[in-house]
C-alpha positions in Angstrom: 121.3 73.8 133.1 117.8 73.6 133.6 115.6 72.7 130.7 111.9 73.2 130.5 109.4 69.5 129.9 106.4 70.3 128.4 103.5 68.5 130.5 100.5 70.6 128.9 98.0 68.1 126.8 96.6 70.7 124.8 100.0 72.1 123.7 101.0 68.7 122.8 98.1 67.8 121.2 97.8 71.0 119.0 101.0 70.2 117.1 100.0 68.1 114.3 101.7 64.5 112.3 102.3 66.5 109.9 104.7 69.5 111.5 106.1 66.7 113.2 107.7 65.0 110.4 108.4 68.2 108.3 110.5 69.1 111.9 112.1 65.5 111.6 112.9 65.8 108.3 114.1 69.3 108.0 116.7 68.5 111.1 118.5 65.2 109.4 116.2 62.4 110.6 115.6 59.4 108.0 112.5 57.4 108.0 113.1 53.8 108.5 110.1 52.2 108.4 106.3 52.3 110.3 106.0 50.5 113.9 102.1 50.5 114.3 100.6 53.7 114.5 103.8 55.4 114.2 106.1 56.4 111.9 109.9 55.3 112.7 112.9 58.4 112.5 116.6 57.5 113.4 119.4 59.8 113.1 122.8 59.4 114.3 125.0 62.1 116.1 128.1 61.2 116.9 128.9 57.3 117.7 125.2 57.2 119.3 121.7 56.3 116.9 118.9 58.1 118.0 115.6 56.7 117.1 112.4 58.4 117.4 108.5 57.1 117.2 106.1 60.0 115.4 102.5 59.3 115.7 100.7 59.2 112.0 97.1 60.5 113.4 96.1 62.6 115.5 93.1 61.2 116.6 94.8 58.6 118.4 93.8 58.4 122.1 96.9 59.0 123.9 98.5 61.2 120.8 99.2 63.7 123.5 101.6 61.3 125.2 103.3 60.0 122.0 104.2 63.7 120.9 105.5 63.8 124.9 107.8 61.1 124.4 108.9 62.3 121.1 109.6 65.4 122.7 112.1 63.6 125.5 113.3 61.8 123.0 114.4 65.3 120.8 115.7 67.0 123.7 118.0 64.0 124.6 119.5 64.0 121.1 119.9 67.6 120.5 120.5 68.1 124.2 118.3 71.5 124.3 114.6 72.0 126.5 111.7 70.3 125.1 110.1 73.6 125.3 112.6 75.4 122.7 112.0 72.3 120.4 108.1 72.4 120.5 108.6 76.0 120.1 110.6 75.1 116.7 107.9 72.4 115.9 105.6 75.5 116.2 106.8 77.6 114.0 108.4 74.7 111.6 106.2 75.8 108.6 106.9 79.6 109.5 109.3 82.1 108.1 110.0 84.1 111.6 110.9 88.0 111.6 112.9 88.6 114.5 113.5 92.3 116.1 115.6 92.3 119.2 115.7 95.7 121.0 117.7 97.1 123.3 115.6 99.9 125.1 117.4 102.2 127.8 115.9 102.3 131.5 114.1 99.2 131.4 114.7 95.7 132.8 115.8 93.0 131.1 112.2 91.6 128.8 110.8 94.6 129.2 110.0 97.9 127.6 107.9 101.8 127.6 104.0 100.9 126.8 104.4 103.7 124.3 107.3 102.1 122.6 106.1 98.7 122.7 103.1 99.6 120.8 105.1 101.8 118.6 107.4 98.6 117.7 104.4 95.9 117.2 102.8 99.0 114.5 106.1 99.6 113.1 106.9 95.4 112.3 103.5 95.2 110.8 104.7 98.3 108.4 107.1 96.7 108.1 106.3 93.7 106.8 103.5 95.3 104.3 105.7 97.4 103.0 107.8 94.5 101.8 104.5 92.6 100.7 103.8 95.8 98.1 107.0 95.8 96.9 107.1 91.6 96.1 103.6 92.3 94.6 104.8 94.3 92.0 107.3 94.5 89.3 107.5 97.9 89.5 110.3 99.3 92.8 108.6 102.6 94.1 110.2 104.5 96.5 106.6 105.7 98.2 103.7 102.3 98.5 100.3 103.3 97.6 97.9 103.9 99.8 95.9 101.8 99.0 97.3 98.2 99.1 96.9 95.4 96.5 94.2 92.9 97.6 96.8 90.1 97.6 98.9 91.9 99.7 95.9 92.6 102.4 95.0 88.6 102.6 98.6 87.9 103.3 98.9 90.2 105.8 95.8 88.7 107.8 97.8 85.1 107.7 100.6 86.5 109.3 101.1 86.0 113.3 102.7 87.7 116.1 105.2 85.2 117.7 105.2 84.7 121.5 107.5 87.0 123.8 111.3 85.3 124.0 114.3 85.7 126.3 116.4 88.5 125.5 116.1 92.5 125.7 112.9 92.8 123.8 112.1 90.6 121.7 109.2 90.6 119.4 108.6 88.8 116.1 106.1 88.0 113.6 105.7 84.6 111.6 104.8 84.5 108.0 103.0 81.0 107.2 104.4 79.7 103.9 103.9 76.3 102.1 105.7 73.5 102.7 108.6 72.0 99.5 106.8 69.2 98.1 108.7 68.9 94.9 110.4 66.0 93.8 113.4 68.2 94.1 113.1 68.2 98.6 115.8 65.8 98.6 118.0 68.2 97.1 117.6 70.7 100.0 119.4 68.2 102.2 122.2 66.6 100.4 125.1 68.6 100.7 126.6 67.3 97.5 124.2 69.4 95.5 123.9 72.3 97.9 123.9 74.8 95.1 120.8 73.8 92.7 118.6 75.8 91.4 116.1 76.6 93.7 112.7 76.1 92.4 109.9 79.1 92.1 109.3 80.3 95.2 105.8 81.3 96.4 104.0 84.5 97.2 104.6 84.1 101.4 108.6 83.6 100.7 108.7 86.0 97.6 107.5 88.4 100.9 110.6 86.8 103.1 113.3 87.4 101.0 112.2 91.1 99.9 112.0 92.3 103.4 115.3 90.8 104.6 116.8 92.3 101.1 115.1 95.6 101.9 116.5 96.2 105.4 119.8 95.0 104.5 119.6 97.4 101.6 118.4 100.3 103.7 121.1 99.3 106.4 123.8 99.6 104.2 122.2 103.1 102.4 122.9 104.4 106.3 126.0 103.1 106.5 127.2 104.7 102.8 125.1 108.2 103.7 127.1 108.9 106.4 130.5 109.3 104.5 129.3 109.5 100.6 129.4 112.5 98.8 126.1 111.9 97.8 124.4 111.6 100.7 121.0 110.5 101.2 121.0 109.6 97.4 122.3 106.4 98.4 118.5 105.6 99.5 116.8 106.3 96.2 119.6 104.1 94.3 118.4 101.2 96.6 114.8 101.7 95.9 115.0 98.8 93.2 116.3 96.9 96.0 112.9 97.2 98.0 113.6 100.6 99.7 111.0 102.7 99.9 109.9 105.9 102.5 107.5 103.5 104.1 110.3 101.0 105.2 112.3 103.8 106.2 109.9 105.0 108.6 108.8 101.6 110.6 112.5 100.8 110.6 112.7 104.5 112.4 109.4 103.3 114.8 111.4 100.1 115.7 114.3 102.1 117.5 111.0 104.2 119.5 111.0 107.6 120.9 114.6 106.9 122.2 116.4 105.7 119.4 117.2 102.0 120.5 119.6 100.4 118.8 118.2 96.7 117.7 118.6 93.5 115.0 116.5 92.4 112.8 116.8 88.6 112.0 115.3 86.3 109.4 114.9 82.4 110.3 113.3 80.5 107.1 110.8 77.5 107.6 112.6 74.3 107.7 109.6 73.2 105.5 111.2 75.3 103.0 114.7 75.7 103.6 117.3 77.6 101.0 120.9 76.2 100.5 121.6 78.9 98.6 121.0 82.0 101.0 122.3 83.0 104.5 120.7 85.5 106.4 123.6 86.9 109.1 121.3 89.8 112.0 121.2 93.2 111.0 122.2 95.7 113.6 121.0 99.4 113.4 122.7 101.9 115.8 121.2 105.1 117.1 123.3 107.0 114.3 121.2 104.8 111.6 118.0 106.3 112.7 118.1 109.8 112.2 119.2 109.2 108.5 116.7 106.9 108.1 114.2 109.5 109.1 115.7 111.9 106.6 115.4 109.7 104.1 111.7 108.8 104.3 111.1 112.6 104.4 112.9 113.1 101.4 111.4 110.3 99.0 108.2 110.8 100.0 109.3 115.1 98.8 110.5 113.8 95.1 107.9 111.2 94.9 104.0 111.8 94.7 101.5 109.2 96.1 99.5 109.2 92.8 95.9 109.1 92.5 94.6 109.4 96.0 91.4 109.7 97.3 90.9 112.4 100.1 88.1 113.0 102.2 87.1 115.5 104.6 86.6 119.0 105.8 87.5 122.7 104.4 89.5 124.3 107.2 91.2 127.1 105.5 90.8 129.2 102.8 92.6 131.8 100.9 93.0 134.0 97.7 93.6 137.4 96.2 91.0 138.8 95.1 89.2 136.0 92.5 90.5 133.5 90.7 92.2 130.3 91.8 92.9 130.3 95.2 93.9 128.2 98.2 92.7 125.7 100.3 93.3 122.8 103.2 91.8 119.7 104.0 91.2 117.8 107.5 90.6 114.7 106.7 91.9 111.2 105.6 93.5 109.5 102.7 91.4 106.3 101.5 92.9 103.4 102.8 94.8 105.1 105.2 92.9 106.4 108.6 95.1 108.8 109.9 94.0 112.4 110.0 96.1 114.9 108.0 95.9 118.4 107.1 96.6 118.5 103.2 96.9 121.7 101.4 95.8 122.5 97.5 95.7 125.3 95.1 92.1 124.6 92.6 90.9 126.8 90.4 88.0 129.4 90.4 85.2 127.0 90.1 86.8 124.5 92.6 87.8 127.1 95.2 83.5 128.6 94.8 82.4 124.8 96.0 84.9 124.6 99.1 83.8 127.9 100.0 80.5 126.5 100.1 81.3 123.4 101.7 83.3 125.0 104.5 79.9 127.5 105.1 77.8 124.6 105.3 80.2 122.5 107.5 80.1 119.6 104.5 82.6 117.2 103.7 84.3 116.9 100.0 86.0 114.6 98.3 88.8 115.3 95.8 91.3 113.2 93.9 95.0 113.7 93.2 98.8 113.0 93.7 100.2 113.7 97.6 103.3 115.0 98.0 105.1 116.0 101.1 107.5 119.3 101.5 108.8 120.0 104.4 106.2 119.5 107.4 103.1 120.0 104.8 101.7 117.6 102.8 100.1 118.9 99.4 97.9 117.7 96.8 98.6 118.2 93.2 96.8 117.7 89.9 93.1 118.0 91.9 90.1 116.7 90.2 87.1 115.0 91.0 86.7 118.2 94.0 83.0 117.5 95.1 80.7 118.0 98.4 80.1 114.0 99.6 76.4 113.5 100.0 74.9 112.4 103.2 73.8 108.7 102.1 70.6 109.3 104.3 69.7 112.5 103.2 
């Protein structure tokens, strides 16, 4: 077999002491002592000791060429390309999200323009709609609009990994700190594999919910298609971290097609867990329809509460006077796509849009969004108000 060196001084110098030995230490190697400028590793496979040299600073001269030869030195003992293990160096700090599609009608690494960026919009849903749900106590089975601020600074630390072999395989890494407790050594002594695990941080809290949440929604697919209660099975799982918004970039994943693909988690080795496994999850075509149907439907018994909505009167209607009728062009705050949203407002209300739509103005109005059927519809209305040019 043919395994890839890595020659490239930039790549080699980007990886840091410190990812080096948290890769050392999270793959069995014991410090022995220090040898100069380095830091000495040994580990023993089989009847054979390996020992390794891992540069303390990076401001060494030839540093490039020390993390080189500690790269030779890797691939001889695990026997894999030096390439896979800088890649694992890489991401050593990194819980990685793995989807791994398998598109009809393409070659092998490839896949449609249209469903590719389809996927890449669909992980990042993903992926926030798990960091709402570990941001809150409270399970709902619709996210607000708009997001918590914690949520929105995690989501601008997290990467999109680098194209691998396979089908189609895209990913995203979630940067999370490293176990500096007392309590590391635990995490690699078999004989107390089952401690308690200590609090786990924000970035992991985010891990563990979205591998929880797809499991959960894969097995609510699985039980909808023979229980009695049908798509039921998704709102019992919405403590679980089930929600419509999931539902729906799990449903983007498969594309306009309906590939089947898995979804993997691989945890840091900075921060491993004993305690957890994390097997792929494999959704068939038959999943996504269901999944669909379920997003339609939570988002029909839940309501998006409080939402800000602006934009432009396009239709009105009423008998006679009175209350009467209306819909909205426009967008939700924090959300940019355009939607039509329909609303019944009373006789006062319904005089201003009238207005509005005569003097081609935008409004503003307030209230909880619910969807039934194709239509989405804003009850409770308040706040209903031209918006003033700022300039005017």
């Amino acid at each position: 077999m043919i395994r890839a060196q890595v020659t490239d001084r930039d790549a080699l110098a980007a990886r840091s002491p410190s990812e080096l030995a948290m890769y050392l230490r999270a793959n069995g190697w014991a410090t022995r002592g220090r040898a100069g400028s380095s830091v000495q590793w040994v580990k023993s496979i089989g009847d054979e000791e390996f020992e390794a040299l891992q540069p303390r600073e990076s401001t060494i001269r030839d540093y490039p060429l020390r993390v080189r030869d500690l790269l030779a030195m890797l691939a001889a003992a695990e026997e894999r390309s030096e390439l896979a293990i800088l890649s694992d160096i890489t991401s050593v700090s990194m819980d990685v999200h793995e989807v791994r599609a398998f598109p009809v009608d393409t070659g092998p690494g490839t896949i449609g323009l249209d469903d590719g960026v389809q996927a890449y919009e669909s992980l990042r849903n993903l992926v926030l709609a798990a960091a709402c749900a570990a941001a809150t106590d409270q399970p709902r089975a619709v996210q607000p609009t708009r997001k918590p601020a914690d949520v929105l600074s995690f989501l601008r630390e997290v990467r999109i990994g680098a194209p691998a072999e396979g089908s189609f395989v895209l990913s995203v890494h979630t940067p999370v700190p490293p176990r500096l407790s007392s309590a590391q050594a635990s995490f690699f002594d078999e004989d107390v594999a089952d401690a308690l695990e200590p609090a786990e941080p924000f970035e992991r809290r985010v891990s563990l919910k979205l591998f929880d949440a797809v499991r959960a929604a894969h097995s609510a697919a699985n039980d909808a298609l023979v229980a009695a209660e049908g798509l039921d099975v998704f709102t019992d799982a919405v403590p679980l971290g089930v929600s419509a918004n999931l539902c729906e970039a799990l449903v983007g994943l498969g594309g306009e097609a309906g590939h089947p693909f898995d979804f993997s988690l691989r945890l840091a080795p900075a921060r491993p867990l004993r305690a957890r496994s994390f097997p792929p999850i494999r959704f068939r075509r038959d999943h996504l329809p269901l999944l669909a149907s379920a997003a339609q439907e939570l988002r029909e018994r839940v309501a998006d509460e409080g939402v800000l909505l602006v934009g432009n009167v396009v239709r009105l209607h009423r008998e006679g006077s009175g209350p009467g009728e209306i819909s909205i062009a426009g967008t939700i705050e924090g959300d940019d796509r355009l939607r039509r949203v329909w609303m019944s407002l009373g006789e006062e209300d319904y005089f201003r849009a009238t207005e509005a739509h005569r003097g081609m103005l935008l409004v503003s109005v307030r209230g909880d969004l619910v969807r039934r059927g194709t239509r989405h519809h804003l009850i409770n209305p308040s706040a209903f108000q031209p918006v003033r040019d700022p300039a005017s």
